[in-house]
N, C-alpha and C positions, 0 to 999 in steps of 0.2 A: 710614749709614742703609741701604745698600743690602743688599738680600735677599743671603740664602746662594743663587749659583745652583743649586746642587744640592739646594734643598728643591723637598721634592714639591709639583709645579707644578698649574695647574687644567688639568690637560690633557685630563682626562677629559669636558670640555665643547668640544673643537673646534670652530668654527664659524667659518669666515671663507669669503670668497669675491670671485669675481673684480670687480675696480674698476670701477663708472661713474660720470657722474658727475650731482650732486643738491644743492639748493640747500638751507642750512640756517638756523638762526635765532642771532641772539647772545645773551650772557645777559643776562638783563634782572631784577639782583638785586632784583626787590620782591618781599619775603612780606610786605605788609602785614595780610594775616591775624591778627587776632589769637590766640593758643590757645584762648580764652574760648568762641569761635564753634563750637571743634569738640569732637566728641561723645567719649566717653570711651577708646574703638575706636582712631579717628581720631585722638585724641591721642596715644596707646600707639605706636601706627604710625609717627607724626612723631618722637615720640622717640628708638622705638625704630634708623629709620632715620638720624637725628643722630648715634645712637653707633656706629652703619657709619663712617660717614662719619672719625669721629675714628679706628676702629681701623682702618682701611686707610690713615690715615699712623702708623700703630705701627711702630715698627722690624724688630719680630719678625713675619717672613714668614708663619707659623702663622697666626697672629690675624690679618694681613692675608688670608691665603687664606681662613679662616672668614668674615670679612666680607662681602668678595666675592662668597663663595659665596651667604651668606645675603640679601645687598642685590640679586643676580642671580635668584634665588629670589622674593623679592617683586617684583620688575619684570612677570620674566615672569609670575605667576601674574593679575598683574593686565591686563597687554595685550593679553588673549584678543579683548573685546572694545575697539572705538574709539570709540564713540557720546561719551564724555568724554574730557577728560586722564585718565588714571588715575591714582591719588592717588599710590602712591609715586614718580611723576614729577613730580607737583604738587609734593611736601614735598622733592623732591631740589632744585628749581629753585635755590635760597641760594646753593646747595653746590657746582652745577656748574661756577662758575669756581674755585671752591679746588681742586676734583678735575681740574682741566685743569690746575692750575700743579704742584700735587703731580705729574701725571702725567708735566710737562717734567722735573723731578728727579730722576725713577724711575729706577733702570737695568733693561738690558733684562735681561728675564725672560720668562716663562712669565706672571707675575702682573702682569706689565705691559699684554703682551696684552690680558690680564683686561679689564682695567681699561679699558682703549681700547674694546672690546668696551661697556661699558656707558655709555663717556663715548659713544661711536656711538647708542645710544638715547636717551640722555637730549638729545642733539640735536636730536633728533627736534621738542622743545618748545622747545630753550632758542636752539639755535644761529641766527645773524641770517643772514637773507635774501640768497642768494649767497656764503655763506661756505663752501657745501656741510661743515659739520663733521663730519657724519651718517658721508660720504662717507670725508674725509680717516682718521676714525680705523676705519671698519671697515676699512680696507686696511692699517693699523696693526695690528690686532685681529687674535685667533686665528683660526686655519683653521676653520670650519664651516658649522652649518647656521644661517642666515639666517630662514627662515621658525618656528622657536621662536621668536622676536621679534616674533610676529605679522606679520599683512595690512600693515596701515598701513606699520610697519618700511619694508618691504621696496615698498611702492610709493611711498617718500618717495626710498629706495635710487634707486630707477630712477627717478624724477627727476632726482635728482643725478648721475646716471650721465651722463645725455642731456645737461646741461649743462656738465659735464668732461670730456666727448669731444667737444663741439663746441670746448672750450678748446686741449684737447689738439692740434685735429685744427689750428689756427691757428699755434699755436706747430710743428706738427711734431713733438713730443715721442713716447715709446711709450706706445702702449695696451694692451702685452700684460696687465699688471694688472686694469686695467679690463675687459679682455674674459673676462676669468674670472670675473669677479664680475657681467659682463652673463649669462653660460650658466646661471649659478647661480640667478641671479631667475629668465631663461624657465624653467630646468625647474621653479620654485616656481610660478611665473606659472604654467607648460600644467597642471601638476597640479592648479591649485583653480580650471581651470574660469576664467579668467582670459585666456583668450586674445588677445582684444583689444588687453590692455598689454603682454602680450607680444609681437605684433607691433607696437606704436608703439616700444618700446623698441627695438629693430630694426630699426626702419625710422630711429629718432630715433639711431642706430649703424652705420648704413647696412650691417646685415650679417646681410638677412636668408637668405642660404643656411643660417643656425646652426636653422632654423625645421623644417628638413625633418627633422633626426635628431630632434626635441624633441616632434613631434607622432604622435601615436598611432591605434590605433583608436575610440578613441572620443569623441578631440574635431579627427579631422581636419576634418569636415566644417563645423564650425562656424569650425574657422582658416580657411579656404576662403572662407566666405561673406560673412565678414568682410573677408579680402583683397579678393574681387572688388568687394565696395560700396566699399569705400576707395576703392578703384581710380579710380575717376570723379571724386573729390577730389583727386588727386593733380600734381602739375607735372609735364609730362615731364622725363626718362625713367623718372621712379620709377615712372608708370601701370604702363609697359610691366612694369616687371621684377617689381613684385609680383605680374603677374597669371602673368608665367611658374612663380613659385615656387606658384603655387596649383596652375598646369598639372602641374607635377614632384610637387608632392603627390597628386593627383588618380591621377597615372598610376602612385605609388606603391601607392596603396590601389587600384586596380585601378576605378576611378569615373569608367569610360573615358568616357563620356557627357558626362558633365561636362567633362571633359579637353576635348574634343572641342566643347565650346560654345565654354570658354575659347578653342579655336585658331581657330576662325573669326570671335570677336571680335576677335583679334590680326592677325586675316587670314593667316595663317599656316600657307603649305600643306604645309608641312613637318611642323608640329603635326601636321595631318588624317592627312598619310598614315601620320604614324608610330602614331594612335590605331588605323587600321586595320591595319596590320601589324601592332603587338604586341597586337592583340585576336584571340584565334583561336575567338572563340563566334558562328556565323552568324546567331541571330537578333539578335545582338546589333549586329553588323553591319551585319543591316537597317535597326534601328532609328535608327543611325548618319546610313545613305543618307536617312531619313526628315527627318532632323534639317538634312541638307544642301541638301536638294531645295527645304524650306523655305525655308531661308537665299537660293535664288535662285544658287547660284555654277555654275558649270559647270566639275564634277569625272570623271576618266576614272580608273578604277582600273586596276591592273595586277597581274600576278600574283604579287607579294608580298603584295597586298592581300588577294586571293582567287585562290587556288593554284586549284578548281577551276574549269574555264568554265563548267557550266552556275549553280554559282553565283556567279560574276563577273557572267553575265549578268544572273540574277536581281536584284543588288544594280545592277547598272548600270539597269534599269530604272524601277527605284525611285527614285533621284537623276534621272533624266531625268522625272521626273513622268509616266507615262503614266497612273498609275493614279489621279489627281487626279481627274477631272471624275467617272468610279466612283464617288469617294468623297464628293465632292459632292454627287452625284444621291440616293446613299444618304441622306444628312443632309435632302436636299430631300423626301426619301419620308419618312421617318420623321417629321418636323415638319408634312406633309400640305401643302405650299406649290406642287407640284407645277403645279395649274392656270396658264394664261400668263395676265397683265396686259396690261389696254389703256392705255394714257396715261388715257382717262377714268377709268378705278380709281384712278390714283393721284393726280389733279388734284383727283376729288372734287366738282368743280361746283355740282353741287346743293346744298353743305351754304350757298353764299352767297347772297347778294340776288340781284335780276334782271340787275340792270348787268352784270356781270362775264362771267354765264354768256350772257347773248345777244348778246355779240362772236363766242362762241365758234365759233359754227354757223359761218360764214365760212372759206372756208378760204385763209389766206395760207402763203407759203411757207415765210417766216419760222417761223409756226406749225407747218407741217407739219413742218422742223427739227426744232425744237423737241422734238416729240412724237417722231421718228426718235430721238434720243439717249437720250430719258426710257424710249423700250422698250428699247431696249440695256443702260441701264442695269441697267433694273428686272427685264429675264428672261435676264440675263447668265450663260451655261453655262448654261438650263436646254434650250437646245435647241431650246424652241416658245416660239412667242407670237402675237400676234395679226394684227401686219403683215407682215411679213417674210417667214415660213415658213407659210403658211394654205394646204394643199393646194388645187390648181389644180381640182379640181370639186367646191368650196363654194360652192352658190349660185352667184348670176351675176356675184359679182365678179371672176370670170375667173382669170386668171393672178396667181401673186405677185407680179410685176412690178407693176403694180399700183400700190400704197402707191409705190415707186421712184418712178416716173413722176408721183406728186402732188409731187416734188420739184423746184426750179430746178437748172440746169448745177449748181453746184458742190456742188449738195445734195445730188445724186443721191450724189455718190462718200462723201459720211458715210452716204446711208440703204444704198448697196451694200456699207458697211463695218460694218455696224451688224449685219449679217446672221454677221460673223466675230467678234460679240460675244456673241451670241447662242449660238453654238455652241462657245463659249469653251472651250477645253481638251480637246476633242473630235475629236481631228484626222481622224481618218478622215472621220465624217461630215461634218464642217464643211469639208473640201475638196470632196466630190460635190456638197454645197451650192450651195456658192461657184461652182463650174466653171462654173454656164450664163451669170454675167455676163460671164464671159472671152471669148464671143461675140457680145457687145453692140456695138454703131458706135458708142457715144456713149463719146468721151473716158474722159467724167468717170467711168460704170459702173465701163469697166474699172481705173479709177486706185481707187475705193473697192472692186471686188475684190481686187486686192493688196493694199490694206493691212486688207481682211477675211482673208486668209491669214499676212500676220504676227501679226493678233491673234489667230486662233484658235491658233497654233505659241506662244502668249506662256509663257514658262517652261516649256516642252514642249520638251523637245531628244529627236530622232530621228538615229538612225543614215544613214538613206538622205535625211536634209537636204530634204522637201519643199518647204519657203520657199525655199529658197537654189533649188532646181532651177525653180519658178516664176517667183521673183521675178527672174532673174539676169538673162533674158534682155529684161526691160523697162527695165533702170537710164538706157540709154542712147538710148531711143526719143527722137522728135522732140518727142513734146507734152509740155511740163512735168507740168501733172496727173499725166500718166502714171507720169511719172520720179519726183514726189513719192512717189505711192502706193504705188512699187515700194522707195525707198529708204529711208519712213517703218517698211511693214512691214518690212524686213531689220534695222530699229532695233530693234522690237519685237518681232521673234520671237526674233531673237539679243542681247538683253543681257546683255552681261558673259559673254560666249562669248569673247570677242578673238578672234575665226574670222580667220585670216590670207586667205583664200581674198578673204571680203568686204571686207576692208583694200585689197585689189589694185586690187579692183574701184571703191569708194566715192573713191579718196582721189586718182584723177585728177579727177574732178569739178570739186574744192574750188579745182584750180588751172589748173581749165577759163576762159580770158578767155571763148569763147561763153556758154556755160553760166549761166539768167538767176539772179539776187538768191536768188528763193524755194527754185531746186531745190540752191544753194549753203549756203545756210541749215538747209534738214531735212538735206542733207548731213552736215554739219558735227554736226548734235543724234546721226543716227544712230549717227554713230562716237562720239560720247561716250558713247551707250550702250552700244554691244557692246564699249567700250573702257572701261566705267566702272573708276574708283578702279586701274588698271592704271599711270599713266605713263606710258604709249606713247611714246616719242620719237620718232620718224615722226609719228604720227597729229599729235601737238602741232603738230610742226613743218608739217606739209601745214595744220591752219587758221591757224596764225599767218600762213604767207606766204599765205593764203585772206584773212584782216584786213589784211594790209599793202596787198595791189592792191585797195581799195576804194576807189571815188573818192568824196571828199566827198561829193556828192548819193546816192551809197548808202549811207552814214555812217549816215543821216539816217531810212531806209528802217527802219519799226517790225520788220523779219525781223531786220534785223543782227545784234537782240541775240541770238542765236541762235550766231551764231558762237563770241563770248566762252564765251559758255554750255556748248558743244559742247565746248569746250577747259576746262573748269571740273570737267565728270564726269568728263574723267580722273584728276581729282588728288583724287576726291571721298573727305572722309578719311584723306587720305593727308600732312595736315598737312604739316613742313618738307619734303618731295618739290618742293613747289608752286614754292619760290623762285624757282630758275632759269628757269620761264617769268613767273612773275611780274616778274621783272628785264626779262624782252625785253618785256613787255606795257608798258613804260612810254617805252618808243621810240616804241610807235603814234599815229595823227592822235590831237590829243587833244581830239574829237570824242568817241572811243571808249573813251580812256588809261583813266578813271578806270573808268568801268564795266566794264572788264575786269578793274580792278583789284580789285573789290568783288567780281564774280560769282569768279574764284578764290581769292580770300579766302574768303570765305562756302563755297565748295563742298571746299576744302581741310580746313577745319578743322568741317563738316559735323557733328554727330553726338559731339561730343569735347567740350563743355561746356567750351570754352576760356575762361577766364571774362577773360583780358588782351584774345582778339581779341573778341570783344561789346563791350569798351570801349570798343575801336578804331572797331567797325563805331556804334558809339554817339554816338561822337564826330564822324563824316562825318555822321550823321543832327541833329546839332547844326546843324550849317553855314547860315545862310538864303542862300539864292544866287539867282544873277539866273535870269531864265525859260530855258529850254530842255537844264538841265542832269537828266539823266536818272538816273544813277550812283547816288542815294539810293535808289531802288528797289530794287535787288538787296541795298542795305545791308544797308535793313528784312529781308527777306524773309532775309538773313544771320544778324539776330540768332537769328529763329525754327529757321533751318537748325543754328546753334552750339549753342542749347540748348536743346535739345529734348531732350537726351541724359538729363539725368533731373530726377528732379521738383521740385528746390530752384531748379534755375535756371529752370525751366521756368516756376514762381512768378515768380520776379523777371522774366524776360522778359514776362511778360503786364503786369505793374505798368509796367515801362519803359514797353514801346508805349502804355501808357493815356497817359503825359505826353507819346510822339511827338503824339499826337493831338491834344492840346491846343494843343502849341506847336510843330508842326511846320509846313513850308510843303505845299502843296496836294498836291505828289508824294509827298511823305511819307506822306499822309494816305492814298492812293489803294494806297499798300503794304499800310497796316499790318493790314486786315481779311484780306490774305492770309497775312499772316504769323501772324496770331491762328490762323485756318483751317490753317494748316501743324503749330504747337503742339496746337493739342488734335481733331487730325486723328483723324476716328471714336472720338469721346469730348467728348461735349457737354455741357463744363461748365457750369453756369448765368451763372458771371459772366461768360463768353464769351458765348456766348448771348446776355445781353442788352445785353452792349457792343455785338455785331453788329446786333441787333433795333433798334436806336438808330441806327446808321450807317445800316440801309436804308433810312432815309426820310432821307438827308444830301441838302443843296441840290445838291453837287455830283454828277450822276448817275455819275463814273465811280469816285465812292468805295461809293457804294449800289451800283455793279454788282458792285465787288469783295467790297462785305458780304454782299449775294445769295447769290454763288459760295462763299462762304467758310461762310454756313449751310450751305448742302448737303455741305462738308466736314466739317465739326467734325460732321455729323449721320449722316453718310453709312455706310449701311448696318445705322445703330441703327433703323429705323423710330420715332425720336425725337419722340412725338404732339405735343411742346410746339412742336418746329420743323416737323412739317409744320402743323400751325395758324397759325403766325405766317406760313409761305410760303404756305397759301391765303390772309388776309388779305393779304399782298402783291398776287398775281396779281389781287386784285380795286380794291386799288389803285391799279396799275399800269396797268389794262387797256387805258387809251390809247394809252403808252408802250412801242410796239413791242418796241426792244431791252431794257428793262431785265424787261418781257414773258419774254423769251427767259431774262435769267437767271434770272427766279424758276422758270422749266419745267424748266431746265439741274439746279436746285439740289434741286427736286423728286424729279426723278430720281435725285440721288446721295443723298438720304438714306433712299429705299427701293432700295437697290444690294440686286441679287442678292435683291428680298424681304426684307433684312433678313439675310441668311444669308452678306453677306462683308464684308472692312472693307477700308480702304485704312490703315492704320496700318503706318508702316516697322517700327515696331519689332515683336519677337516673342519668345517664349520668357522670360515674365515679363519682358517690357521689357528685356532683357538684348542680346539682337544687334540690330542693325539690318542691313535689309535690302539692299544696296545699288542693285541694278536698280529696288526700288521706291521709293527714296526720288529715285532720280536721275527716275524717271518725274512722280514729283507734282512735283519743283522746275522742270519744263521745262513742264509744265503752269501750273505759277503765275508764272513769267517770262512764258508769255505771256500773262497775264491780267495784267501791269504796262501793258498796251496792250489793254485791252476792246476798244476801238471798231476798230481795226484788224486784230486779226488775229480771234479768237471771234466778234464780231459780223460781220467783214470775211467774204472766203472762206476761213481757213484754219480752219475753226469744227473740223476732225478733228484739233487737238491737242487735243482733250477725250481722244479716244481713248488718250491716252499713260497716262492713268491707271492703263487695264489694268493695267500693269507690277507695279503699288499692289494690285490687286487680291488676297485672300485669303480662301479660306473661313474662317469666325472659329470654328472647332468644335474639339469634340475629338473624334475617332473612334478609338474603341478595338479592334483588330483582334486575332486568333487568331494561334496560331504560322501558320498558312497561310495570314495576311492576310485573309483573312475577317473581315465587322465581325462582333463580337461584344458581345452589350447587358451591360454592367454597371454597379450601382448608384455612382455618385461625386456627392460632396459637391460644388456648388458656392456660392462666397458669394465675398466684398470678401479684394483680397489684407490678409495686415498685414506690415508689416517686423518680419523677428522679429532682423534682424545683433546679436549679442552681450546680447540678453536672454540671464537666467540659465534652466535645465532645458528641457525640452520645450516651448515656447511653443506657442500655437498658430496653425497658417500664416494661416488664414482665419475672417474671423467673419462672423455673418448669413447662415450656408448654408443651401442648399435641398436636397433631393437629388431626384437625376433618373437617367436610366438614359440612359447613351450609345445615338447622338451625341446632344452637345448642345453648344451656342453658348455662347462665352463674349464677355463685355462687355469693354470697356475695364477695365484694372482688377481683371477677375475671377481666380480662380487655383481648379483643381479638384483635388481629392483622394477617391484610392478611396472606396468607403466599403465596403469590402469586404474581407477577410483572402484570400478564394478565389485572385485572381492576385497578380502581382508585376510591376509597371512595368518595365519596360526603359528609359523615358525619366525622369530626375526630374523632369520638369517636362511637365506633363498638359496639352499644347495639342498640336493637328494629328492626326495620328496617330501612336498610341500602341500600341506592342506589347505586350501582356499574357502573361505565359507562367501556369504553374498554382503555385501555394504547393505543393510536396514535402510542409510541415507542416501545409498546412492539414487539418482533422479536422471535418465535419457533427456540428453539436451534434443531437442525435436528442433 
């Protein structure tokens, strides 16, 4: 029976390709069909394909090749589309196992091929579940093209693929087969717009380098976009590698921008420099320095970077932020927000009943706090306002000192700090400022002028090091205050600098026996910040043996946890890094063990959506344990830290914490409104919102204080009417209730931060980077808020100030090639995800348009609305450089 091999073969249909593997169906002979049922067409068809079926076991190869031909011929015409079986796959089903046993008997030929080839599709229906038969015979089957067999075909193929290469990969067997038949789908896959499966098959073959020759100009960006969301879903190492292959596409297609976000979300400075070196377009460059300055890192170009100096300089300027508070003040003109706030504009008084408002006349210290923070908050960089900076011949209230002096001791050094909050980003003037407290006798002045010059330096890097040359020469004075306020600002004007100079300086301290609890403690926070997400091994090592000579009774002291903490930003993000101090951290009293163990956990795996360590951190939050154990705190405040990173888990974390609350013990409970507060930080979700509006009236006052605090963040900077409503009804409330008093003022303040005009949100650049100096700022911030009543309410009320670090104008500024703002019309509205919709989608819906600057929301996302320029940045937050469209043409 065997064919003449030398008849003419179907060769003229080549189509095979390289082997993956793909799960397929068995036959499952039931036509119970009757003929009866089908229409006269339809019967024609069945029959006619019946008498295929008999002449392809004819002896004579001829009539077998016609067959073939013609039964191949009907398949394909009918599997254009998949919405159904298509019929001659329907009427083949009988047949399929005769045609499989024929096909063992066959000798090889050319027509055998054939044959294999169409027993490969007809499996598509028939073959059973795991038997991949699909598979087995197209690597039997002629050499060709795959996609004439349709869509469906060929992504049943790549199914089967990804399940015979994980076979393959067990046994050890070769793949070269299969990886030929994988190149073969992706370039099917990139061509129809399919990208998606084609990187899953890829990734499900683990070889995605094959992606970089396969993608083109016109659907790189969309592989890309795709890569990077995966990316957040992925186990390590795969995150890491897919997003390099997005980096090597990006820097192929010359999409340096992008490249460039890529590398600073990999943290990877090797990325950066190399986007600036193989980029040789200066304003492009700028827009780069724009992009970094953001991000918070402290970057020093070189002259590969930028061969000339005057424009090295230029671009070095630009990453050092000087030209921030400019740009701010710009956005502050243009919105008309200019005039300065009193605490009474923003408390509002009068809109309650009597009770409330006739406390107020009284002046307590506490109060005047209070109202010290709420104006720093609220006129923060704009320079003026109404206590602080009030020229000295207004009226007879004399001197600015003034408002200062309605302060107690340790008040005084937040309202002398409050003054470098106010003039935030503004170095020059905010040091002539600052200078006359440096001549004050009282302690405390001078300890909140120093750390009014760290905040005013806060992500401000200078060449000639003004902080470091003021602050240097206090670290080591006699009076604690002093020392704090010199050490706290060297935290905050240098984060995530690693300045070795200040290392020298700080890290005897730590292992100072004199040296008391408290100035060992902001020690200890400062260096985690100029040291964040770095590893330092020194730095590690000087607080670990800083935690080991603790004596139990300072165990016990509400600063300690500061310590841990201080050792926690170094690793922040920095995931498997952490081990090794985590290993030594379980030597320690274990007073301490555990909550050290949590707060490097939690700060390690920071921002990375780990979703095994939340389960972990989930599981300690399970525990009921006897009283005085502390460690669940940082748990809680862990989960929030892990994921936050994007918005699915971000869902599920809020749902958890609702059941901490329920069934959690008391410390749990006193977590978890800060960790709500941390998730939907300057973005005030409703359901948050009123899970917190529910805790502030909780019996327990230090869960109310943390829910307090926590409105003012989730609100903070949105001037969010729903929540300053609910925090006036508080304060009226409350009015009895000194300290909890204090939070509802505290929370007031941050939810008209900056006016309304900055947020504290780490993340940026469409939720894509996180920031590290601000995020390590709010988590040192809400560690100490794990201890209200001791340390916020106590004296150490200026780690409110750490916030700063958080701080960002929430705008977009659209500037000239010669950085000049420039007003253009842009769309803004609600972002949408568009990763792997098919054509054009569109980015954003319910837009407005407006004419830069303008303020974007939690959420929002802007687009030109204009042909005139051409972005430099793809993504329209902060400042954005605009060059002119070459094409563009005035419609007259």
């Amino acid at each position: 029976m065997a064919p003449d091999p030398n008849s003419a073969s179907g060769s003229g249909t080549a189509r095979e390709e390289t082997s993956l593997k793909v799960p397929s169906k068995d036959p499952k002979k039931k036509d119970e069909k009757k003929d009866e049922d089908l229409s006269d067409e339809d019967l024609a068809l069945k029959q006619q394909l019946e008498l295929y079926v008999e002449r392809v076991q004819d002896p004579d190869p001829g009539l077998q090749k016609v067959a073939l031909e013609s039964m191949r011929q009907e398949i394909r015409t009918s599997t254009s589309s998949m919405t159904s079986v298509p019929k001659p796959l329907k009427f083949l089903r009988p047949h399929y196992g005769t045609l499989k046993a024929y096909y063992e008997i066959m000798a090889d030929s050319d027509l055998k091929k054939y044959l294999a080839d169409i027993l490969s599709v007809l499996a598509l229906t028939m073959s059973a579940e795991g038997e991949r038969e699909s598979l087995k015979y197209r690597l039997l089957g002629s050499e060709g093209d795959i996609g004439s067999w349709g869509h469906e075909y060929v992504r049943n193929l790549a199914g089967e693929c990804a399940q015979e290469y994980a076979k393959r990969q067990t046994e050890e067997s070769s793949i070269e087969d299969l990886m030929e038949l994988v190149t073969q789908i992706v370039a099917f896959h990139m061509k129809h717009n399919a990208e998606p499966e084609a990187v899953d098959l890829l990734m499900e073959v683990e070889d995605l380098d094959l992606l970089i020759d396969h993608v083109d100009k016109t659907n790189f960006k969309r592989t890309c976009l795709y890569l990077t969301s995966a990316a957040r879903y992925l186990p390590g190492p795969d995150d890491m590698l897919v997003l390099d292959i997005a980096y090597m596409i990006y820097l192929k297609y010359e999409e340096y921008s992008n490249a460039l976000q890529i590398a600073l979300f990999l943290d990877n400075m090797q990325y950066v420099r190399q986007v600036f070196t193989v980029c040789d377009d200066l304003l492009r460059k700028k827009q780069f320095c724009y992009i970094v300055a953001r991000h918070g890192i402290t970057f020093e170009l070189d002259d590969e970077m930028a061969a000339d100096d005057e424009d090295r300089e230029a671009l070095q300027e630009i990453i050092n932020n000087t030209k921030l508070s400019e740009g701010y003040l710009t956005l502050a003109r243009d919105i008309e927000v200019m005039e300065p706030k009193s605490p009474e504009d923003i408390y509002k008084a009068h809109l309650l009943d009597g009770r409330a408002s006739a406390g107020a006349s009284v002046d307590s210290a506490r109060q005047n706090l209070a109202a010290t923070f709420v104006n720093a908050f609220v006129n923060a960089g704009f320079g003026q306002d109404k206590l602080m900076t009030v020229p000295s011949d207004s009226s007879s209230t004399g001197t600015p000192g003034n408002w200062l002096f309605k302060n107690k001791e340790h008040g005084k050094a937040s309202a002398a700090a409050s003054l470098g909050m106010i003039l935030l980003w503004d170095v020059d003037s905010g040091l002539a400022q600052i200078d006359k407290y440096f001549h004050s006798n009282d302690n405390h002045v001078i300890a909140g002028a120093l750390l009014g010059v760290g905040i005013v330096n806060c992500g401000i890097k200078n060449d000639c090091d003004p902080a470091l040359a003021l602050l240097g020469d206090y670290i080591d004075k006699e009076d604690s205050s002093i020392r704090i306020g010199a050490i706290m600002g060297l935290g905050i004007a240098y984060a995530g600098s690693q300045n070795e100079q200040i290392r020298s300086k700080l890290s005897p301290i730590l292992n100072d026996a004199k040296a008391p609890l408290d100035v060992i403690a902001f020690t200890a926070i400062s260096l985690g910040l100029i040291y964040v997400g770095s590893c330092n091994e020194e730095v590690a090592q000087a607080i670990i043996f800083a935690l080991m000579d603790r004596s139990e009774l300072e165990l016990q002291e509400p600063l300690t946890r500061f310590l841990p903490l201080g050792l926690g930003l170094l690793y922040l993000g920095k995931q498997e890094s952490v081990e090794a101090t985590a290993e030594v951290s379980k030597t320690f009293n274990e007073k301490i063990r555990k909550y050290c163990d949590m707060t490097l956990l939690s700060c390690a795996y920071a921002g990375t959506g780990n979703v095994l360590k939340v389960q972990n951190l989930l599981g300690h939050c399970a525990q009921h344990l006897e009283k005085g154990e502390t460690h669940q705190g940082p748990a809680v405040l862990g989960i929030a830290m892990v994921s936050m990173a994007e918005e699915l888990g971000l869902e599920m974390a809020i749902r958890s914490l609702e059941h901490l609350l329920q069934y959690g013990e008391q410390n749990i409970r006193r977590a978890v409104p800060l960790a709500l507060g941390l998730l939907c930080i300057s973005n005030p979700k409703v359901n948050v919102m009123d899970t917190l509006s529910r805790l502030s009236h909780d019996t327990d006052s230090e869960v109310a204080m943390a829910a307090v605090i926590s409105l003012g963040l989730i609100g903070a900077g949105t001037n969010n009417a729903r929540i300053a409503g609910m925090l006036r009804n508080l304060s009226s409330y409350y009015y009895k209730d000194a300290s909890l008093l204090f939070c509802v003022r505290i929370a007031q303040g941050l939810v008209h931060l900056g006016k309304g005009l900055l947020t504290l949100n780490p993340y940026h650049s469409d939720r894509f980077l996180l920031s590290p100096t601000a995020l390590a700022g709010l988590t040192t911030m809400l560690h100490a808020c794990l201890d209200m009543k001791a340390i916020i309410l106590g004296k150490y009320h200026y780690v409110l100030y750490f916030l700063v670090l958080a701080m960002q104008p929430r705008m977009l500024m659209t500037v000239d090639e010669n950085l000049k703002p420039l007003s253009v019309p842009v769309r803004v509205g609600q972002a949408v995800d568009v990763v792997g919709q098919a054509g054009r989608p569109k980015t954003i819906t319910g837009f407005q348009t407006h004419s830069t600057p303008v303020l974007l929301a939690a959420g929002d996302r802007a687009e030109l609305a204009t042909e005139k320029y051409i972005p430099l940045s793809p993504i329209l937050e902060g400042f954005v450089i605009l060059k002119e469209n070459p094409e563009y043409r005035e419609d007259h």
